[in-house]
C-alpha positions in Angstrom: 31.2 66.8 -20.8 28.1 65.1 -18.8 25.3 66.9 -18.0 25.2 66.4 -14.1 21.8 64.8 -12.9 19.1 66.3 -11.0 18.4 63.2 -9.0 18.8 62.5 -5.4 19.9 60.1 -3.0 20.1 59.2 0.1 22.5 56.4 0.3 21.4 54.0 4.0 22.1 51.6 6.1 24.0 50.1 9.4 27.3 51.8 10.4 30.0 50.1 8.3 27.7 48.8 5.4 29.6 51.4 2.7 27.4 54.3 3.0 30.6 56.4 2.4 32.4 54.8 0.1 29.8 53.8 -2.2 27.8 57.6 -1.8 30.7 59.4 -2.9 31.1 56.6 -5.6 27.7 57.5 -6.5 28.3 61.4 -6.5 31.3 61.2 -8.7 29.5 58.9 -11.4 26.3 61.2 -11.4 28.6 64.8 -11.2 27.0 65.7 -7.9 27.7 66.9 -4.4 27.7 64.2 -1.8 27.3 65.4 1.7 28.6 62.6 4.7 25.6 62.4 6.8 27.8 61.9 10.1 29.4 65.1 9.8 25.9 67.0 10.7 26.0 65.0 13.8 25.9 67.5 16.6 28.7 67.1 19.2 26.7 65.5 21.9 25.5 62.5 19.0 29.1 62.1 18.6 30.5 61.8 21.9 27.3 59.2 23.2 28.0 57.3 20.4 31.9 56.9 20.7 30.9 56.1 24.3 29.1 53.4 22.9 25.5 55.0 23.5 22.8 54.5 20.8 21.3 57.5 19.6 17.5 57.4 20.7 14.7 59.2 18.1 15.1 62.5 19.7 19.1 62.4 19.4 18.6 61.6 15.9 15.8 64.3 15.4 17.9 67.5 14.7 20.6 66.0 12.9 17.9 64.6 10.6 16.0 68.1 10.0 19.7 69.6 9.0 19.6 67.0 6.6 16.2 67.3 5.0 17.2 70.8 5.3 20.5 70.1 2.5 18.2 67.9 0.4 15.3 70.7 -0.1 17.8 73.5 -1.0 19.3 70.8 -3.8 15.7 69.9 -4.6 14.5 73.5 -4.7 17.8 74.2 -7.3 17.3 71.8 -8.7 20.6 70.1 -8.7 21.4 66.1 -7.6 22.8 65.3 -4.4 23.5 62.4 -2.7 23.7 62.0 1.5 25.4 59.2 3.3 22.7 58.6 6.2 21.4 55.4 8.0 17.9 56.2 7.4 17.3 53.2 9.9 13.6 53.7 10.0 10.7 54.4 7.9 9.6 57.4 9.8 13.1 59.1 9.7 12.8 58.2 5.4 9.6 60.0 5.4 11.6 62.9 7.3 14.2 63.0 5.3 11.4 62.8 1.9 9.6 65.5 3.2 12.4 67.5 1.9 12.1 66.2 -1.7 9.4 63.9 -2.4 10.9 62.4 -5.4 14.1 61.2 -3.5 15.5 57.6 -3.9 17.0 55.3 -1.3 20.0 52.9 -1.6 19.6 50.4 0.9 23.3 49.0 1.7 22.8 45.2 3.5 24.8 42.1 4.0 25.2 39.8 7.0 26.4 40.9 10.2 29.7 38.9 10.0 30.7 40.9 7.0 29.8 44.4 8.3 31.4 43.9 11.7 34.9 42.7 9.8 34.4 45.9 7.9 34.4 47.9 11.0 36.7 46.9 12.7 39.4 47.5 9.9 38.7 51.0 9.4 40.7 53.8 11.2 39.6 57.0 12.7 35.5 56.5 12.9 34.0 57.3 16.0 31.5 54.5 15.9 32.1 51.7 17.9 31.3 47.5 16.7 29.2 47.4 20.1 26.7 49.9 18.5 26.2 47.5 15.2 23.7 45.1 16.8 21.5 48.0 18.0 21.6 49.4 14.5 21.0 46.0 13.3 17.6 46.3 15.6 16.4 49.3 14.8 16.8 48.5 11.3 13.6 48.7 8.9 14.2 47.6 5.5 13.2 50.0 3.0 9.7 48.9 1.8 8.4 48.2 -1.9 6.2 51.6 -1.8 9.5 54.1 -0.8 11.6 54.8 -3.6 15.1 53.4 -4.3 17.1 50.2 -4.3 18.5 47.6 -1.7 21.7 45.9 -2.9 24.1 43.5 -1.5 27.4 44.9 0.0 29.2 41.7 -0.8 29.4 42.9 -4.5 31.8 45.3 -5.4 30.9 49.1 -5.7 31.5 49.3 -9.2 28.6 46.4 -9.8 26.7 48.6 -6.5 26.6 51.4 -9.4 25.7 49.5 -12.2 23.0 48.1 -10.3 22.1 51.7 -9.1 22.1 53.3 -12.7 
């Protein structure tokens, strides 16, 4: 049997861009844990954003500590993990690194067109297409100098986790 890895991951991007399907993907290949980011979201992060509300920097704040929070313990076992979380900005990456400094980033992209088809064919999210283009805003690419990978959601996830490995 594999060894599982050590590594972790923190698997970004706009709501709808595959941050699930391709992190847990990810967490079966490498014989990990994956932990879906959204489920941290307190309940008042939930209901503004099924009402259609982005989340400002301070809604964002606590639900981003509980998830540094998940990657430190994994870091400080030393066990691989990987987290489904937007990660829309640099500052919440360095956040969320502060918890392991060594962590990588998958960057999920694509156009607009294609995320916003992929949302609105899914069933039972609370995240509503009108929140997409402010997502789409807030948005800061991860940069050369963070660690990790951006990849195009047009190709499928098995080549997402050949690209990834």
């Amino acid at each position: 049997m594999k060894q599982p890895e050590s590594r972790r991951y923190v698997v970004m991007g706009v709501c709808g861009c595959g941050k699930s399907t391709v992190g847990t993907a990810l967490a079966q290949a490498r014989g990990v844990n994956f932990i879906e980011g959204d489920k941290f979201h307190p309940e008042a992060n939930v209901a503004k954003m099924s009402a259609g509300m982005p989340l400002t920097d301070e809604d964002r704040a606590e639900w981003l500590l509980t998830l540094q929070a998940e990657i430190r313990a994994a870091r400080e076992k030393n066990v691989g993990l990987v987290v489904s979380c937007s990660a829309l900005k640099r500052r919440y990456r360095d956040l969320l690194r502060q918890g392991d400094p060594e962590l990588q980033f998958v960057h999920l992209q694509g156009p607009r067109d294609l995320i916003a088809n992929r949302m609105q064919s899914r069933q039972g999210h609370y995240m509503p297409l009108s929140l997409l283009d402010s997502q789409l805003r807030d948005l800061e690419p991860l940069q050369p100098d963070e660690g990790g990978v951006s990849l195009d959601i047009a190709l499928p996830p098995d080549a997402l986790l050949a690209r990834i490995a």
